[in-house]
C-alpha positions as CSV (number, residue, x, y, z in Angstrom):
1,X,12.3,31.0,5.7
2,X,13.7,27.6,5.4
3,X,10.9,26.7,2.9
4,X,12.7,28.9,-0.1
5,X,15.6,26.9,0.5
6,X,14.1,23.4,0.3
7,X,12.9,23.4,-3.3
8,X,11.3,19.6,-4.3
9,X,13.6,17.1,-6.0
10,X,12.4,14.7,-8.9
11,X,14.6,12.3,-8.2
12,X,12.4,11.4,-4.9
13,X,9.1,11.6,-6.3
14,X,8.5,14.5,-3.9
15,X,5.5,16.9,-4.2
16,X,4.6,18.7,-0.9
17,X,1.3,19.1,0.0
18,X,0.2,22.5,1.1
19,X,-3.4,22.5,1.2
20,X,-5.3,22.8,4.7
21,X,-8.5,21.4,3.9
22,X,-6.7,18.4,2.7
23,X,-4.8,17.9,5.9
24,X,-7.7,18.0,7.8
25,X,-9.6,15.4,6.0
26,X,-6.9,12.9,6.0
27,X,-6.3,13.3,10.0
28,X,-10.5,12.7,10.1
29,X,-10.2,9.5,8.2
30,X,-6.9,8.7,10.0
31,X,-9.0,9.1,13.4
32,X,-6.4,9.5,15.8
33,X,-6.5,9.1,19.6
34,X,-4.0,10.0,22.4
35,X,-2.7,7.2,22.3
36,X,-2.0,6.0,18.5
37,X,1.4,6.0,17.6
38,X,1.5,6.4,13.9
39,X,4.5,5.9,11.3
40,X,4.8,8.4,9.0
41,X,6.8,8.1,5.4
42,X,8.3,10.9,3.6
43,X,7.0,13.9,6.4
44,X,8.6,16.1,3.9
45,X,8.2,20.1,5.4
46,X,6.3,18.6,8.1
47,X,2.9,19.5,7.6
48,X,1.0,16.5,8.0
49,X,4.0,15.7,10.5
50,X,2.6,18.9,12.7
51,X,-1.5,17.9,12.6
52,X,-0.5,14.2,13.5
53,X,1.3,15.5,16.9
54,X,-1.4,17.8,17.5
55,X,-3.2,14.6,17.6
56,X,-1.6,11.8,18.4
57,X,0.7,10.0,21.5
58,X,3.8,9.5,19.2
59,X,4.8,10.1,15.7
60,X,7.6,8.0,14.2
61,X,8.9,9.2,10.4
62,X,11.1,8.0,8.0
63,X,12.7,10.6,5.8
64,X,15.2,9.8,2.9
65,X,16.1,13.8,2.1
66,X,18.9,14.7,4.6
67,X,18.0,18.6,3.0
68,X,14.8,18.5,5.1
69,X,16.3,16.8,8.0
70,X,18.3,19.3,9.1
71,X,16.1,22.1,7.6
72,X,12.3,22.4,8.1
73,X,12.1,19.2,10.0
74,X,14.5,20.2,12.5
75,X,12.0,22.6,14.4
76,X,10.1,19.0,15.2
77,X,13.2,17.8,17.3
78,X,12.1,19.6,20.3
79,X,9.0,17.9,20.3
80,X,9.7,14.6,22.8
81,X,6.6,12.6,21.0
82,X,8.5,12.8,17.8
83,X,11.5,10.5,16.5
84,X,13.1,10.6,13.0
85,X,14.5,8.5,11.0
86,X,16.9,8.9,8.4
87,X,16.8,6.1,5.5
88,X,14.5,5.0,2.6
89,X,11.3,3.3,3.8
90,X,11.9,0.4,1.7
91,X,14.8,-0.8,3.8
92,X,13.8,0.3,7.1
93,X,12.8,-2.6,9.5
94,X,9.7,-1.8,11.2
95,X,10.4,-4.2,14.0
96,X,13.0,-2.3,15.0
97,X,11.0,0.7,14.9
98,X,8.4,-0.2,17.3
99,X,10.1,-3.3,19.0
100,X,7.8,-2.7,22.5
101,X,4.5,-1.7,21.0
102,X,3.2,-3.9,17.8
103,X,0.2,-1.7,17.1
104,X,0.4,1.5,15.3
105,X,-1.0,3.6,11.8
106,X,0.2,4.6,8.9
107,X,-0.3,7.9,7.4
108,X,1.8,9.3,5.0
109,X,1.7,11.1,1.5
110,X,3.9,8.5,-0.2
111,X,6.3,9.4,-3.2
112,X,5.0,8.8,-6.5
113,X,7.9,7.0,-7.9
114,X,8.1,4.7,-4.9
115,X,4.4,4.8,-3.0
116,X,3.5,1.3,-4.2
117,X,6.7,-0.7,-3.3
118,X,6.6,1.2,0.1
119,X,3.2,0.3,0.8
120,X,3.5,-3.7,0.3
121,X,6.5,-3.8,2.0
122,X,5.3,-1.9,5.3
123,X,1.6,-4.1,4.7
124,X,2.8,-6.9,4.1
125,X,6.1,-6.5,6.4
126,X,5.5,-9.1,9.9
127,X,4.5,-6.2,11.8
128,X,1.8,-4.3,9.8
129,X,0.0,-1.0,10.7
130,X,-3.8,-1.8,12.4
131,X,-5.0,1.2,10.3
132,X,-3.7,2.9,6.9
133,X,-4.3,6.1,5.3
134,X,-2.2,7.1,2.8
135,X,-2.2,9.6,-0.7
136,X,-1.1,8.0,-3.8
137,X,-1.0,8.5,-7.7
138,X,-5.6,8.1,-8.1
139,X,-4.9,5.3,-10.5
140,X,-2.6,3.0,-7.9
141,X,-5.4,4.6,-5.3
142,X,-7.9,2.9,-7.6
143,X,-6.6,-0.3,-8.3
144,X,-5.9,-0.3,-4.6
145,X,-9.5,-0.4,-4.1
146,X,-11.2,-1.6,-7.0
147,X,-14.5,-3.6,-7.3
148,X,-15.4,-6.5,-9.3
149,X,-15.2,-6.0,-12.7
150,X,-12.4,-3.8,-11.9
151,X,-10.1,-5.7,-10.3
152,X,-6.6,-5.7,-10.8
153,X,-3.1,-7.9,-8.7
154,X,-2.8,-5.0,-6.4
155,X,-6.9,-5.0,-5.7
156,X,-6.6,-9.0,-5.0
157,X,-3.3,-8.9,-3.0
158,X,-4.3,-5.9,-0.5
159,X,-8.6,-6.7,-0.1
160,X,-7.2,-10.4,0.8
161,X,-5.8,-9.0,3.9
162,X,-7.0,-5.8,4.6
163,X,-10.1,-3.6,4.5
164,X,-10.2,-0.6,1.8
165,X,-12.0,2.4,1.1
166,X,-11.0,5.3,-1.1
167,X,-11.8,8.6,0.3
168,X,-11.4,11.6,-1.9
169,X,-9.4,13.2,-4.6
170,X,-7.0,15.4,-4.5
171,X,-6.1,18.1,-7.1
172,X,-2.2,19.5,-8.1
173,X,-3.1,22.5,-7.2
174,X,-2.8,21.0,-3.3
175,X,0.9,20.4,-3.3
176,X,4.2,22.1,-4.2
177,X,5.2,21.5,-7.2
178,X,1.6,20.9,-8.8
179,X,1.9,17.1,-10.1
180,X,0.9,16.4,-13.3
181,X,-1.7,13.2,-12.2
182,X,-4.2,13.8,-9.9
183,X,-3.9,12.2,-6.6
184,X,-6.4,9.4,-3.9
185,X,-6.6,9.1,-0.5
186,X,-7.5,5.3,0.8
187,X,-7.8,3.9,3.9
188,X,-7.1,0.1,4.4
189,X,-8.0,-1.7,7.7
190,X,-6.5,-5.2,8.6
191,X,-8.7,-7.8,8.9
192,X,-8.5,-9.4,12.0
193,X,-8.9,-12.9,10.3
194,X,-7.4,-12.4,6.8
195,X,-8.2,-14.6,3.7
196,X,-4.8,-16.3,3.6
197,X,-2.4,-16.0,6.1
198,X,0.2,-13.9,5.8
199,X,2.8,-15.8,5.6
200,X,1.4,-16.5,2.1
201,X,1.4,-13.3,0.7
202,X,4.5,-13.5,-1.1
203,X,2.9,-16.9,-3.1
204,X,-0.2,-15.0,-3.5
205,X,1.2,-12.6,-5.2
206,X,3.5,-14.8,-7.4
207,X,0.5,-16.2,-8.2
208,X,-1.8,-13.1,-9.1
209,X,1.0,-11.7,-11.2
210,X,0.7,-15.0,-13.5
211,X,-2.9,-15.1,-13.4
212,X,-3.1,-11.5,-14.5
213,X,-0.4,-12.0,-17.1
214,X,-2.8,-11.8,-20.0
215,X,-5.5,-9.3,-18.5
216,X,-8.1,-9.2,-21.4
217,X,-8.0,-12.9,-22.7
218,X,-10.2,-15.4,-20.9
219,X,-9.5,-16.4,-17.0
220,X,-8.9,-20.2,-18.7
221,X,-6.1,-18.6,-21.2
222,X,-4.5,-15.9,-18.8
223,X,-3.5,-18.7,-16.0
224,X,-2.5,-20.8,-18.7
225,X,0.1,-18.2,-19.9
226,X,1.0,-17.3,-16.7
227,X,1.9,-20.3,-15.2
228,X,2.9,-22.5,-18.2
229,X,0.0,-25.0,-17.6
230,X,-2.5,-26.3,-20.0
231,X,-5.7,-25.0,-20.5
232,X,-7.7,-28.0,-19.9
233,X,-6.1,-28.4,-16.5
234,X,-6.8,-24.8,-15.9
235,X,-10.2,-25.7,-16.7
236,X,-10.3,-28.9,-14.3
237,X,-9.8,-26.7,-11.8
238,X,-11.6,-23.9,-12.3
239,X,-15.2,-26.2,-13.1
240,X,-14.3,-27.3,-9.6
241,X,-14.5,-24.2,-7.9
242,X,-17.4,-23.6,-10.4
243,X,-15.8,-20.6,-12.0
244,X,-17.0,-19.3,-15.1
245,X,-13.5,-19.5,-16.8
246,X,-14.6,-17.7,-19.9
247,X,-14.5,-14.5,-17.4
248,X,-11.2,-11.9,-17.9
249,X,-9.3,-12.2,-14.5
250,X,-10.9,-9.0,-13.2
251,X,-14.4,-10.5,-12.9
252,X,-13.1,-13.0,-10.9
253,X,-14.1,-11.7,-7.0
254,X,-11.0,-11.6,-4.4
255,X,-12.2,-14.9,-2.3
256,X,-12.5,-16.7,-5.6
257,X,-8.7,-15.5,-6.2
258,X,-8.0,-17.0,-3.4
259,X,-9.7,-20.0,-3.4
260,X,-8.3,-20.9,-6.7
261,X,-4.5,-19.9,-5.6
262,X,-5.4,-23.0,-2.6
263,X,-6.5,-25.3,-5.5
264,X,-3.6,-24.6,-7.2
265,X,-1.2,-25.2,-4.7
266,X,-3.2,-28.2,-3.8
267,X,-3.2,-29.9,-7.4
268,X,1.1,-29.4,-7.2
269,X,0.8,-26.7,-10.1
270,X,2.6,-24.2,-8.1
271,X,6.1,-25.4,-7.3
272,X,7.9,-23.3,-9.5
273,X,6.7,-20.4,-7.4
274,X,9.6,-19.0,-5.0
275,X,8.8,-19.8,-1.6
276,X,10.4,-16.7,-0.6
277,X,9.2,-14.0,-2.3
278,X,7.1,-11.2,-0.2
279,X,5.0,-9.0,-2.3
């Protein structure tokens, strides 16, 4: 079987998951129609590749490992709803992937070594999935979704724009090789009217990484670290939003994030910021 002959590499993060149960639940919170097309990273043997044809118009995936190209993925070339792609998802243009038709999903078991810098790029890329459903390491999966209290720079930088919800665990035992970490399933919706417009992500998220630069001093003291500032100012600013600045930067609530990120630009504090940096 062309399984034996595909064995994982842990160079590319890659676990395969084998469980049925599991790929049933994540094609119910997917909630596919006819006609969703849906982007798919890392398809791996295929088997989330084969459920998401069974249920949807057109399945695009990207896959890096020219092994499972031409071995368990090739059976799917037959199939004229599916297209592959050969590349790493980090430097695949996604406009050029769906150049006709801007609305699609994601749903993907994403590498562990590269799940998070996939997912920012394709979310926060100028054509972004409607709908996300995606397996990662439980603790991004958590920060992903975190409350208040909780919150973390990738909680502020993806509820600004979209929509989460974390769905279930999932054990090693599900996937082959077993991982060591235990794994999360999240969803994330984009908000029709985001917080901050995208085009502001990549400042945003300048922006959180210096506000989160000292995590369990005081809000006051971390965004004066992070962005070289004095702590009075910090405070001038933060009395005005009426923001308890004695908080730690993870009791600080997402639209407060963002409303100090406007102050701060207002008040000319964030020109050392690069103008171009996405998240």
């Amino acid at each position: 079987m062309a399984r034996s002959f595909n064995p994982a590499k842990k160079s590319l993060g890659q676990h395969f998951l084998k469980d049925a149960t599991i790929l049933t639940k994540i094609i119910d919170v997917a909630d596919l129609s006819e006609t969703d097309q849906v982007l798919e990273i890392g398809p791996g043997r295929g088997a989330l590749t084969k459920r998401l044809l069974q249920k949807s118009a057109r399945v695009t995936a990207i896959e890096l490992d020219k092994d499972l190209i031409v071995g368990p993925l090739n059976e799917l070339f037959g199939d004229p709803n599916f297209q592959l792609i050969e590349g790493d998802a980090r430097e695949v243009n996604i406009e050029e992937v769906f150049p006709e038709s801007p609305r699609f999903k994601l749903v993907a078991n994403l590498p562990y070594n590269a799940g998070t810098n996939i997912l920012r790029k394709l979310l926060f890329s100028k054509m972004s999935p409607t709908f996300t459903v995606v397996m990662l390491q439980r603790e991004v999966a958590r920060n992903i979704t975190a409350d208040c209290g909780h919150l973390n720079i990738l909680g502020v930088l993806f509820q600004t724009y979209y929509t989460t919800r974390y769905h279930f665990n999932v054990q090693p035992r599900s996937f082959s090789p077993q991982p060591k970490v235990v794994s999360g399933v999240i969803s994330l919706k984009r908000n029709c009217t985001p917080l901050l417009p995208h085009s502001s992500a990549g400042d945003f998220f300048k922006f959180l990484t210096n506000g989160f630069s000292a995590p369990r001093k005081q809000l006051h003291n971390s965004l004066s670290l992070g962005l070289g500032i004095s702590i009075q100012r910090v405070k001038d600013i933060c009395y005005q939003l009426d923001l308890d600045t004695e908080l730690r930067p993870s009791y600080i609530e997402v639209n407060e994030w963002v409303s100090l990120y406007e102050a701060f630009c207002e008040s000319g504090h964030m020109g050392a910021l690069n103008k171009n940096t996405r998240p």
